[in-house]
C-alpha positions in Angstrom: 79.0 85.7 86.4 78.0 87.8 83.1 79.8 86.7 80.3 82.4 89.8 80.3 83.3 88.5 83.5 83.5 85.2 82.6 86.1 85.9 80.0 88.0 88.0 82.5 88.6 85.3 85.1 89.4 82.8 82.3 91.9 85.2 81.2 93.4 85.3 84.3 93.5 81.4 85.1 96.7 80.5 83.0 97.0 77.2 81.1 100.2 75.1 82.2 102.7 74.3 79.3 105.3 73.0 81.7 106.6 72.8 85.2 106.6 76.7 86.2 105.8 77.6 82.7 102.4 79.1 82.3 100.6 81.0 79.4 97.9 83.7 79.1 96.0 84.9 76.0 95.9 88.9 76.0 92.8 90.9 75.9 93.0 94.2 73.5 91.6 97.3 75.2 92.2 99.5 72.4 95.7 101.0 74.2 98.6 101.7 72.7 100.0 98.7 74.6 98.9 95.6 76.4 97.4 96.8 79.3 99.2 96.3 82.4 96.6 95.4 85.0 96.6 91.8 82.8 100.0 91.3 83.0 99.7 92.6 87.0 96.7 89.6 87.2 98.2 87.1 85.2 101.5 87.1 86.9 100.3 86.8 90.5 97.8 83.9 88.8 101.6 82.2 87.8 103.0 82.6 90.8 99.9 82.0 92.9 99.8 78.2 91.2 103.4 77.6 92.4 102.3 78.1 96.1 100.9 75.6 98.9 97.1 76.9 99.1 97.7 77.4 103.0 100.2 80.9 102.2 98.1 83.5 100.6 100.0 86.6 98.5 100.7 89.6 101.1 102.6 91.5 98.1 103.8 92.3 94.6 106.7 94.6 93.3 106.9 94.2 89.7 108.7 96.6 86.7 107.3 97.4 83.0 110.3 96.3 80.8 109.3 97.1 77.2 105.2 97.6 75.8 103.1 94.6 75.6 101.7 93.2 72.2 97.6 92.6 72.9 97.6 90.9 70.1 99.7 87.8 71.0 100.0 85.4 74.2 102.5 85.9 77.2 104.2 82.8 78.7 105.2 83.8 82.4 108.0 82.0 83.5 107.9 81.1 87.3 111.2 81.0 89.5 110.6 79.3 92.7 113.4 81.2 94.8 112.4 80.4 98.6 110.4 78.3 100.2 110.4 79.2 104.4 108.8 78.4 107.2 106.4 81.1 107.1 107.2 83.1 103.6 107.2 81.9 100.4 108.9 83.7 97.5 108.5 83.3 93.7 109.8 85.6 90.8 108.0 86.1 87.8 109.1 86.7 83.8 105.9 87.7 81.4 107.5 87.2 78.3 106.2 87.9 74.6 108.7 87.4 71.4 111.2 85.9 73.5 111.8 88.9 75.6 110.9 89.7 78.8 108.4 92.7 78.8 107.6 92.1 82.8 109.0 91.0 86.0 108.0 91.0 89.1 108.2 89.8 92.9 105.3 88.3 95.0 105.7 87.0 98.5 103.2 84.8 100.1 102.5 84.3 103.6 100.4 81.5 106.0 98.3 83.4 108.4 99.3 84.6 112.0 98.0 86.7 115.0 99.8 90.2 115.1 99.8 93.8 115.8 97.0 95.5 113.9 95.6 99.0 113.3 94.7 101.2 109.8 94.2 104.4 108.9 91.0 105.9 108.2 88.9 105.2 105.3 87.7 108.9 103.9 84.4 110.1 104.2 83.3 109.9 100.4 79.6 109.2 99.1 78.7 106.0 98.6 78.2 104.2 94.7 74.5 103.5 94.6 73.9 107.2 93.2 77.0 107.4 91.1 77.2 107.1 87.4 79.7 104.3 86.1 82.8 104.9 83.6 80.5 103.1 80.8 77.8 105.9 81.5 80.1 108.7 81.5 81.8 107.3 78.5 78.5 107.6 76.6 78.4 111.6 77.4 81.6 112.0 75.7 81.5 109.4 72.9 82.0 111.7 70.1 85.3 112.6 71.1 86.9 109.2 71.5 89.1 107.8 68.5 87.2 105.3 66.4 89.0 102.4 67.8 88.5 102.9 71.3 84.6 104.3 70.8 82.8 100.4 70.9 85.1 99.2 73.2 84.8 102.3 76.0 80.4 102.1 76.1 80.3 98.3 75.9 79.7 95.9 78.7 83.4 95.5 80.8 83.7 93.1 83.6 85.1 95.4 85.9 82.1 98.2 87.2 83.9 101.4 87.9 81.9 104.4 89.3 84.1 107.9 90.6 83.2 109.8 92.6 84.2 112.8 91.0 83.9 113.0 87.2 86.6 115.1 85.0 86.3 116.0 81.2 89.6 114.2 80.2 89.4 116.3 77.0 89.0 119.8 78.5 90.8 118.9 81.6 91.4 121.3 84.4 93.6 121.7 87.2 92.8 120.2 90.3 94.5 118.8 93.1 96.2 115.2 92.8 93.8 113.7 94.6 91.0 110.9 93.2 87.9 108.1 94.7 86.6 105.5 92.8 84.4 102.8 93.9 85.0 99.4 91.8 83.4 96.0 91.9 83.5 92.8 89.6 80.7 93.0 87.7 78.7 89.7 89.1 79.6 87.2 91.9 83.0 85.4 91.4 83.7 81.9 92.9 84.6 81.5 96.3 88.2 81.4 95.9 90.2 83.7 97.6 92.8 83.7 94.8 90.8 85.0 92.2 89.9 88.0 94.5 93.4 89.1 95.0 94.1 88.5 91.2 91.3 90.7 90.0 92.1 93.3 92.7 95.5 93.2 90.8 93.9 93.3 87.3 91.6 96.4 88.7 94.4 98.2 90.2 96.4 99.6 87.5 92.8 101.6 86.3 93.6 105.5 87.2 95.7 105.5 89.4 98.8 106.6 87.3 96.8 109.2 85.6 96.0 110.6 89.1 99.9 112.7 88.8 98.2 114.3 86.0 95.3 116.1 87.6 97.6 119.2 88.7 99.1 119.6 85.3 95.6 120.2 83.2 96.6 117.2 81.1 95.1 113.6 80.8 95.6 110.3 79.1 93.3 111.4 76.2 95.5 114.4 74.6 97.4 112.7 71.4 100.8 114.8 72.8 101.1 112.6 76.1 103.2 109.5 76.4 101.8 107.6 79.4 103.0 104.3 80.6 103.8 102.5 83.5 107.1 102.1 84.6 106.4 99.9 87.9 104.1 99.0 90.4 103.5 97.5 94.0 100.9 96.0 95.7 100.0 94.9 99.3 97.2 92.3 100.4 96.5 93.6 104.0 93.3 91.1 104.6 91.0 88.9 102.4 88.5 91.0 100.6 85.7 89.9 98.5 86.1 92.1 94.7 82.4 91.2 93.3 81.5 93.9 96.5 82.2 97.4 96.6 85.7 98.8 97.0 86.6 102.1 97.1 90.1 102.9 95.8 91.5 106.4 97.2 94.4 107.7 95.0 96.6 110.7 95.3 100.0 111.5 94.1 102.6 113.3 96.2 104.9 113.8 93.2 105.7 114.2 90.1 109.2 115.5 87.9 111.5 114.7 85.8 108.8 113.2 82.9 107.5 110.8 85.8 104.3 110.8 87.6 104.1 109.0 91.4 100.6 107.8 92.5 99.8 105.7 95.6 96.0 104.0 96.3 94.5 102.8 99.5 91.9 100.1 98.8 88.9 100.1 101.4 85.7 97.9 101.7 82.2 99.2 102.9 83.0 98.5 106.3 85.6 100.8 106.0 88.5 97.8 106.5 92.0 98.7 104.6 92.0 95.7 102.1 94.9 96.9 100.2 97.9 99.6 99.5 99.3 100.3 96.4 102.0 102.3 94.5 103.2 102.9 91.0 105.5 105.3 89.0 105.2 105.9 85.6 106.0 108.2 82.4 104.0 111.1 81.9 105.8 112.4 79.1 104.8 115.6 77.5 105.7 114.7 73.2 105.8 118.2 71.2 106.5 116.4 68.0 103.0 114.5 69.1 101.4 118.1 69.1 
């Protein structure tokens, strides 16, 4: 694993303080908040170490309470509420300065024969000639805050490469619609968890902002408040994220200061690995202006 990488799934591994008590250090992207694809990792990681390794996680519905500090750890408190014959159900409280800023549902399942079938995975080229986020970050470097400048060209652990590329400070108008092919940026340990916990990690990277591709707006612009508000996320199979995944976004809606985005999550052989959804505030600030 490179080094980046390292330090992700380290981050994402939890040290136990107590019986269903786990804590997480917090990694500082440069956001105005802790970014939520940690909290998304690290909470599944809490709940995951609760669980008989036979059930695996088949999905997550979780809610963003209050803005995360990246500056301080997150315990996750782990409430064991059902253990069935074939389901397993924990809720989980990420909590910073004594309140919760996160809480979520995961349900885990042991592996049976069933009814199968998937939708398509769209016809999109592949990564090998695509430039990564990094890349495109470089092109634009001039334009990013100060903070954020070092942070957005260095090494990340996560490779991202879209498909198709948007100024996000001259955006346009297009429709709500976005492909990005993701991988792990070096082999990760056999371990299925730690697939499905970086999948989690990975999944909160554009999709929200994918609501704002109609509107001519984008994360970037100082007058936009943008947060998420919640998110879900389905495990459909076992997947492998140090290989190529392409994550298929659009967004059916938006209104009332909210943005709706959903993702499918293929591999290259085209199998549906994944499904996810997420609402969030795309709030337009005039006093930001």
């Amino acid at each position: 694993m490179s080094h980046v990488l390292d330090n992700l799934v380290a981050l994402l591994s939890l040290e136990s303080i107590e019986e269903n008590l786990f804590r997480g250090v917090s990694q500082d992207l440069g956001f105005r908040q802790l970014f939520g694809g940690q909290v998304l990792g690290q909470s599944l990681s809490a709940a995951s170490q609760t669980v008989d390794e036979a059930r695996s996680v088949h999905s997550l519905h979780g809610y963003f309470l209050r803005p995360g500090d990246a500056s301080l750890p997150v315990v996750y408190q782990v409430d064991r509420v059902r253990d069935g014959g074939s389901f397993t159900t924990r809720r989980v409280t990420a909590i910073q300065k004594g309140q919760p800023i996160f809480t979520c549902s995961a349900s885990f399942q042991t592996f049976e024969e069933g009814f199968d079938h998937q939708i398509e995975m769209p016809d999109v080229p592949g990564p090998e000639h695509l430039r990564t986020e990094t890349e495109l970050a470089r092109e634009v470097a001039d334009k990013l805050p100060e903070a954020l400048r070092e942070r957005a060209m260095s090494a990340k652990p996560i490779e991202i490469r879209p498909v198709t590329v948007e100024n996000p400070f001259t955006p346009g108008c297009t429709r709500p619609a976005r492909y990005v092919w993701f991988r792990a940026d070096g082999a990760l340990p056999a371990i299925p968890a730690i697939h499905k916990y970086i999948l989690a990690y990975a999944s909160d990277f554009n999709l929200l902002t994918t609501s704002m591709l109609p509107h001519g707006v984008s994360v970037w612009q100082k007058f936009m408040q943008v947060a998420s508000l919640d998110h879900a996320l389905w495990f459909h199979r076992e997947l492998r994220a140090d290989e190529w995944l392409l994550y298929a976004m659009d967004s059916p809606w938006a209104g009332n200061g909210r943005g709706f985005s959903r993702g499918s999550v293929f591999d290259r052989q085209g199998r549906l690995v994944a499904s996810v959804a997420q609402e969030g505030l795309i709030r337009q600030r005039e006093d930001w202006k």
